[in-house]
N, C-alpha and C positions, 0 to 999 in steps of 0.2 A: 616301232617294233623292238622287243626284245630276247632276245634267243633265251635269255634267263627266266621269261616271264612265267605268271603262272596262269595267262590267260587263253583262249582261244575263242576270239568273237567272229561270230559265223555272221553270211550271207541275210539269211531270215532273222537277224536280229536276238539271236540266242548266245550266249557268253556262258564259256564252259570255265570253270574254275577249278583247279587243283585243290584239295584242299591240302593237301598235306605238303607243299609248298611252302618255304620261309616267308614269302609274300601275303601270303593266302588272307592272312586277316587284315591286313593293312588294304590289299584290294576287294574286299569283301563288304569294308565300310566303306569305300570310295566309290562301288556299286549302286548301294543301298538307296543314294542320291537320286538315281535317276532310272534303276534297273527292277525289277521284281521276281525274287523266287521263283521259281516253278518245281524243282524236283530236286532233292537233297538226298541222294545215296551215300556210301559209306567215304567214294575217293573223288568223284567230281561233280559238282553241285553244277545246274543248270538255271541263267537268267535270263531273263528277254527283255530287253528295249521297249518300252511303253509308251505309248505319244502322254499318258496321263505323267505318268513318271517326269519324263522330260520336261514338262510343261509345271509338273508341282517344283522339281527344280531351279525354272527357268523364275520363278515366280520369288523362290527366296533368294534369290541375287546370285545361284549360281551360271557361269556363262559355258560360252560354248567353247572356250580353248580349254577352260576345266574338263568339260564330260568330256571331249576327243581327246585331252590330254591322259584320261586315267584310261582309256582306251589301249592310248598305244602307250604307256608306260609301263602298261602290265602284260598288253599281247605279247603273245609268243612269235607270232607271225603276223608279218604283213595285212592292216586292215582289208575289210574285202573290197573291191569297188561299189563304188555308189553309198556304203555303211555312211559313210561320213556326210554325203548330199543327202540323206534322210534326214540322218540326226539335225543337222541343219536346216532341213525344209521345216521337218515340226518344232523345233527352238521359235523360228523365226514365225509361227502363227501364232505363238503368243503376243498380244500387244501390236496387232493388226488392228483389232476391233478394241475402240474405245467408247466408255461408260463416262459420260461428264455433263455435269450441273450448272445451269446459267438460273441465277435465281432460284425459282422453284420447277424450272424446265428441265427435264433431264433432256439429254442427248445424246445417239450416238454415230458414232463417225468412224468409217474405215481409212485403212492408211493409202488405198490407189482403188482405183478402177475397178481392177483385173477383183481386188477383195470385195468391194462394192454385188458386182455381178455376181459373184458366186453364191452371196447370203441370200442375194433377194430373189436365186431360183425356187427357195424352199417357201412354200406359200405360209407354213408356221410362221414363220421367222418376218413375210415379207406384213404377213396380216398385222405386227404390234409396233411395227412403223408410221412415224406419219409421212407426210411431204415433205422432198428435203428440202433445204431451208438454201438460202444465197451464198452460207459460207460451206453448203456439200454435207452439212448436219441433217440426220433426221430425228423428229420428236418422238420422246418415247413413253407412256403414259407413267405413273410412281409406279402402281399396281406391277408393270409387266417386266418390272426388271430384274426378278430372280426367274418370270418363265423364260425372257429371252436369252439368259444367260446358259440355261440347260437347256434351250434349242441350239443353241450355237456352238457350245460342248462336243454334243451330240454329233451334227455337223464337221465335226474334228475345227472348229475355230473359237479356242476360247477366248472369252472379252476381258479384258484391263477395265476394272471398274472402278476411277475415279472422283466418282457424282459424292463421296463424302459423305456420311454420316449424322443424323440427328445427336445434338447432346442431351437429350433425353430429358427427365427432372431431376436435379443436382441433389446430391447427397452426399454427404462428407464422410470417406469411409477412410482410416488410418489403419497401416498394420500395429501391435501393439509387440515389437520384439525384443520386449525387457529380457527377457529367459530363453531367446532362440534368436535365431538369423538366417534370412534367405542363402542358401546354397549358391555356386555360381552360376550355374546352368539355368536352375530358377528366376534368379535374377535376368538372364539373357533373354530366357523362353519370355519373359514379361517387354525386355525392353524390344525384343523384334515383332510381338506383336503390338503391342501400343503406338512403334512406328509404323505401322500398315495398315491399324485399324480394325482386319478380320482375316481370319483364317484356321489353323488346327495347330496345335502343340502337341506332337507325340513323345510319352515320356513311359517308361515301364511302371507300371502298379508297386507301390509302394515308394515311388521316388518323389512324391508330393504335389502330383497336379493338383487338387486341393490351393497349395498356397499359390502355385503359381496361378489361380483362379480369383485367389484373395487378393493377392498382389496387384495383378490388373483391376480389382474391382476400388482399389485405393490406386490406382495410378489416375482412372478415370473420375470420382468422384461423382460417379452418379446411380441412378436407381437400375437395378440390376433383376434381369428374371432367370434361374438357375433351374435348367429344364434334369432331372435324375431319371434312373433306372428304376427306384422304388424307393418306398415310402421309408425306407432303415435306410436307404439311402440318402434321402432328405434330412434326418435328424442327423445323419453322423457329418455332413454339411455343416447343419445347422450349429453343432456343438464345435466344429469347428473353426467355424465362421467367429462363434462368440468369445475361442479362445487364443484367436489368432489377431483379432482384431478391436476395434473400440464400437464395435456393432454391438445394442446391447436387445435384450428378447424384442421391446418395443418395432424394434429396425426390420425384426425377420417375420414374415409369413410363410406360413405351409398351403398349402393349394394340395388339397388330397382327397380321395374318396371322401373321408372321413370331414375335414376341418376344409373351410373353403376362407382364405384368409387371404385379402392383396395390401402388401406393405412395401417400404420402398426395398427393401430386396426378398423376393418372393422365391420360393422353391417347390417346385410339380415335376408332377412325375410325368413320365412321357406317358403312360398308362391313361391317367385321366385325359392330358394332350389329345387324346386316341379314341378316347369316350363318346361312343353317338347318343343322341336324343332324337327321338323322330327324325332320322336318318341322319341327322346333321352335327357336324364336330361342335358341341355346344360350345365350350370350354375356350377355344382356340378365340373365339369373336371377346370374350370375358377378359385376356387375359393382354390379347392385342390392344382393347383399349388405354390400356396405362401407355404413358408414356415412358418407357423401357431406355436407357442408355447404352444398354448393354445384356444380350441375351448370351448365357454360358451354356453348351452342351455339353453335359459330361458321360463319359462313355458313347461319344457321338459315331461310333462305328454303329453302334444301337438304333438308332435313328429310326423311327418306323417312318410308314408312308405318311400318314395324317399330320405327324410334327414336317415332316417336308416342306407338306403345302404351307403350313404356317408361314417356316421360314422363307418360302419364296417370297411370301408379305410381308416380309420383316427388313429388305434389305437398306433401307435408313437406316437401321440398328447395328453398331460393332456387336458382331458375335463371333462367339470365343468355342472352338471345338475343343474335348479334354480327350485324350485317349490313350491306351497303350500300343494300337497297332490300327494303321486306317485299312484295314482288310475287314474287305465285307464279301459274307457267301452270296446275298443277291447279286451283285456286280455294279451296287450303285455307289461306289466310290467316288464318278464322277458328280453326282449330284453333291454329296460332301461338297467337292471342290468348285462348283460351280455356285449351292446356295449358303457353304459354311463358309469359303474361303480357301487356301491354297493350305499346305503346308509351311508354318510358318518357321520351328522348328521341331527338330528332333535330336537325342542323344544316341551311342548302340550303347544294351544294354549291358554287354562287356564292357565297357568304357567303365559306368555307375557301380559295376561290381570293381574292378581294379582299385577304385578310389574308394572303396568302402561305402558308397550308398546304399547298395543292394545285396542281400546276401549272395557269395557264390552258392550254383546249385549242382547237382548232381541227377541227372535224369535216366530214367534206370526203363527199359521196358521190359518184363516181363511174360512170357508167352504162355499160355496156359492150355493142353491137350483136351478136346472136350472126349467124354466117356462115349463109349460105340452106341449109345441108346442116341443121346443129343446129336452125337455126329448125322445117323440116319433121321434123324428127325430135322436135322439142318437140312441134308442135301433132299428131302421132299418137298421143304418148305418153298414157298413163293418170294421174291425180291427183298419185299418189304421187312417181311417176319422172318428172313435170316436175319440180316441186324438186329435184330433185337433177341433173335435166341443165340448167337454169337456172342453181343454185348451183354446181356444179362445171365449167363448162361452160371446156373449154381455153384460150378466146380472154381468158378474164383474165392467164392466166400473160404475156403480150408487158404489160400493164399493169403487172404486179408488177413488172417488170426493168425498167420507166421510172421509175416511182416510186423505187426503190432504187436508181440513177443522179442524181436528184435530192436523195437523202440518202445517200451516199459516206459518211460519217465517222457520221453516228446510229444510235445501237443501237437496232434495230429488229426488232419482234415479227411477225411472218408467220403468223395465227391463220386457222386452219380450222375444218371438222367433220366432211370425209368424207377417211378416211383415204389413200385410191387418189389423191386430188388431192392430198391432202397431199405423199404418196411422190414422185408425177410431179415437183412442183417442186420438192424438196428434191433429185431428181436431177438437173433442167435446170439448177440455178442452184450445186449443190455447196455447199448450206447444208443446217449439222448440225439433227437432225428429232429430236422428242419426242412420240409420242403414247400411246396408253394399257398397251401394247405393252414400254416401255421400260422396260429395269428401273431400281429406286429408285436404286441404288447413280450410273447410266450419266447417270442425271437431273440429281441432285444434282452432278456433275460439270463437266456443259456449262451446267446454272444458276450453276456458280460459277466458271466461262472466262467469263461472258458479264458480271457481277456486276465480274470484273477485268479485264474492258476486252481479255483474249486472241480472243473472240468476239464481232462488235459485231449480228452478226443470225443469227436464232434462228428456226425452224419449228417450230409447235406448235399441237395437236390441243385440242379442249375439255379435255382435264388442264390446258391453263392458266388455264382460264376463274377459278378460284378459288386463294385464299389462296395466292399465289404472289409472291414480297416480289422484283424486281427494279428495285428503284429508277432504275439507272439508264436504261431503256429510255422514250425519247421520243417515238420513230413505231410507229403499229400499222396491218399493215394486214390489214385481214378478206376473206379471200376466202371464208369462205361462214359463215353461223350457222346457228341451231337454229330454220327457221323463224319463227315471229313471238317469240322471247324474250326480253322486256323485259329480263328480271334480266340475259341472257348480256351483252345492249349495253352495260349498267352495269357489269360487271364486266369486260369487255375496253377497253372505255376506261380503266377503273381503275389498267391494269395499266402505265398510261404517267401517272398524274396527282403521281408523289410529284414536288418541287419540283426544276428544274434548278441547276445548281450556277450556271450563265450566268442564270438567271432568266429562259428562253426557253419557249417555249409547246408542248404538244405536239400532238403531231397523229395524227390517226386518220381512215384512210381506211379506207371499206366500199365494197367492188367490187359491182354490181348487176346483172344481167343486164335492159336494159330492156323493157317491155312484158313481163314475165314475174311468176311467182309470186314469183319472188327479190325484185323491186320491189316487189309486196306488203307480202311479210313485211317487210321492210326498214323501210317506212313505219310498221308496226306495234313491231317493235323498236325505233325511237324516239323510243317514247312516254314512258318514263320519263326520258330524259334532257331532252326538251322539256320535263317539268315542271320539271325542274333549272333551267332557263334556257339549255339548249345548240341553237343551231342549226347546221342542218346546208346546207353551202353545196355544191347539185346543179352537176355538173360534166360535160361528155361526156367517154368514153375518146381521143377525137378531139384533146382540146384541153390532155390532158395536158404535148404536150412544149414547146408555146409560149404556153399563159394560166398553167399552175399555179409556173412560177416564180415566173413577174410576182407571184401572190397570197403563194407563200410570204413574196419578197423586200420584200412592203409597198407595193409599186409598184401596185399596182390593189386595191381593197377588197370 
């Protein structure tokens, strides 16, 4: 306990944080660890105790006088009772249930009795057992060991799976860093997964999971399958790959709609991944049959259902998750963790901005008044189609073109979600449009007008939300998202955070329609960046053309 503190961890496992506390950020990353967001207001953020949390934790070496320690380090008051016998019951069902290799038998093995009986109530769980064996071992087929890992998850008992790894078919991959060098953090993200073998490296967009993906792919030396988001995604890999390392075109394939290519490092999209034929994931059986050393996900918060199941058959394989935030709206995070692996690391993204990796940002929300016509056409409307006459609702577009008046010379990103508002402003304002619509060849194009300074603003639909490398882009502004999508708000802030050449800050403005669902979700999308350390400074559309200078210029705070 500390009468100083700035915490207050309750009964139900919720931790109220001060923010405006001298401590606040120091216990805020101490959190991060093992806690999860839930509600970010202006003066006390609220987190909850997660059995996933503790157990992603428990998983990267941290223990359990750590999480009780930052507990009562920061409490204000006395923990509650039993807080501490929880944290402790779920730490300690980590590494109950053991995954291990005798030859080509896998096995698995509880730590007592009491664990024994509890698994084999669940007939899932008891059906991919065999007999157990003389030393209390039961056998477990190759096939069933990413299902059994997500029944047992599921069951609150995750498994320690040390059955080891396939070394795949050897390829000799070198980084080549005549003219650059791993950062430190990149360098760490490598060596703590290479010593575990698999799991997720969370790093913020723009801070180079790319290399740290290259890195491992030269730590391991061998044939590699790099599962993307899209097919702009695969080539801006590909170019990467070829200019980071001594891979030369020979070495890569693309696996896409278009080109169906297997080489010893292969890159698909999770789309095709996804792809039925006569009901069946054609693709997934094609790609399985290489022998793979190493499957990479990147943007694995992405994950559909069909690359899932892959990876449950993939668990011989070291696979490597890439992402900036492991928050998913399904809620299938534990499957992450049970068929990608734990958390293996992470950085906060205030940490990468202090050091210069990432630009500071500035995040502005905007509120915008809808006209008496749209209002009553809102409050007639049905659930669905508020959202979206909230979120698309005309009266932002006179906002866009003040903002854009205010930044004349910055290359600036114009991100949506429904396409028809997209179109509309991309007409009013005579700025070129990308949305899902567009072909690769037309994309890659206008990303690389805008990359060389011929185009300095750019409209675009959720195909940018992800692995989209346009460094030099400093203003963004959102005029509508995906509902409440934590991950979308991370990644579109992302897409303005690599470092400015001026070492000036960037900025990202989200349009709201107030008193609506849009102000909702909005609140709700920025939850993950509040745990970052980002606040967001509420603005009226009113007060755009004579306060938001004055804040840009430094003149008002």
């Amino acid at each position: 306990m500390n009468p100083d503190g700035c915490l207050i961890v309750q009964s139900d496992k919720t931790v109220l944080l001060e923010v405006g506390h001298h401590d606040a950020n120091d216990a805020r990353h101490a959190l991060a660890v093992f806690a999860e967001l839930e509600r970010a207001p202006e003066h006390i953020h609220t987190y909850r105790i997660t059995r996933l949390g503790l157990w992603n934790a428990r998983a990267a070496g941290h223990t359990r006088d750590e999480i009780i320690g930052t507990l009562e380090q920061y409490s204000k008051f006395a923990l509650p009772p039993g807080i501490v016998d929880e944290v402790e019951d779920t730490l300690r069902r980590y590494g109950q249930i053991d995954i291990t290799r005798e030859g080509e038998q896998l096995f698995l093995s509880t730590a007592n009795a009491v664990t024994e009986a509890e698994i084999l109530r669940t007939q899932k769980v008891a059906d991919l057992l065999g007999e157990r064996d003389e030393h209390g071992r039961f056998p477990l087929e190759q096939w069933s060991r990413g299902v059994i890992k997500q029944e047992l998850l599921k069951r609150g008992w995750p498994a320690a799976d040390h059955a080891g790894y396939t070394e795949g078919t050897p390829h000799n991959i070198a980084l080549d860093q005549s003219s650059w060098g791993l950062r430190a953090y990149q360098q760490e993200a490598i060596t703590r997964f290479s010593d575990r073998g698999s799991g997720v490296v969370v790093l913020p967009c723009g801070a180079g999971k790319t290399l740290v993906g290259a890195g491992v792919m030269a730590e391991l030396d061998t044939s590699t399958l790099i599962l993307v988001t899209n097919t702009v995604s695969a080539r801006q890999w590909r170019a990467e790959l070829l200019a980071r390392t001594d891979l030369t075109e020979d070495d890569i394939g693309e696996y896409s709609g278009s080109i169906k290519e297997i080489k010893p490092v292969t890159i698909a999209s999770y789309s095709i991944m996804a792809a039925k034929r006569k009901g069946e994931f054609a693709h997934l059986g094609v790609l399985d049959a290489k022998n793979w050393g190493l499957v990479i996900y990147d943007e694995v918060h992405l994950l559909p259902a069909p690359v899932f199941q892959l990876t449950a058959q993939l668990q011989a394989r070291r696979r490597l998750g890439l992402t900036a935030t492991l928050v998913r709206e399904d809620g299938r995070e534990g499957d992450v963790f049970s068929l990608i692996g734990p958390k293996r690391f992470d950085v906060p993204w205030k940490d990468l901005e202090a050091e210069g990796y990432i630009a500071p940002a500035r995040c502005i929300e905007i509120r915008v008044e809808l006209p008496t016509a749209e209002r009553l056409e809102y409050a007639a409307a049905g659930d669905k189609e508020r959202f979206r006459l909230a979120a698309a609702s005309p009266t932002k577009s006179k906002v866009v073109t003040e903002l854009l008046a205010l930044h004349p010379h910055d290359p600036t990103l114009i991100i949506g979600t429904y396409v028809d508002q997209i179109e509309q402003l991309a007409d009013d304002l005579d700025i070129p449009m990308i949305t899902g619509d567009t072909p690769v060849a037309t994309r890659e194009e206008l990303y690389a007008a805008f990359r060389a300074g011929d185009i300095t603003r750019l409209i675009v639909s959720k195909v940018a939300n992800f692995s989209l490398d346009l460094p030099e882009a400093s203003v963004a502004i959102q005029i509508s998202g995906s509902f409440g999508s934590r991950q979308e708000e991370a990644q579109r802030l992302g897409r303005i955070l690599r470092p400015k050449a001026d070492g000036g800050p960037a900025t990202f403005y989200t349009l709201v329609a107030r008193d609506t669902v849009d102000q909702d979700f909005a609140l709700n999308r920025q939850r993950f960046l509040a745990e970052q350390g980002y606040g967001y400074r509420i603005m009226e559309a009113t007060e755009v053309p004579h306060t938001l200078p004055l804040l840009l210029s430094g003149d008002i705070q």
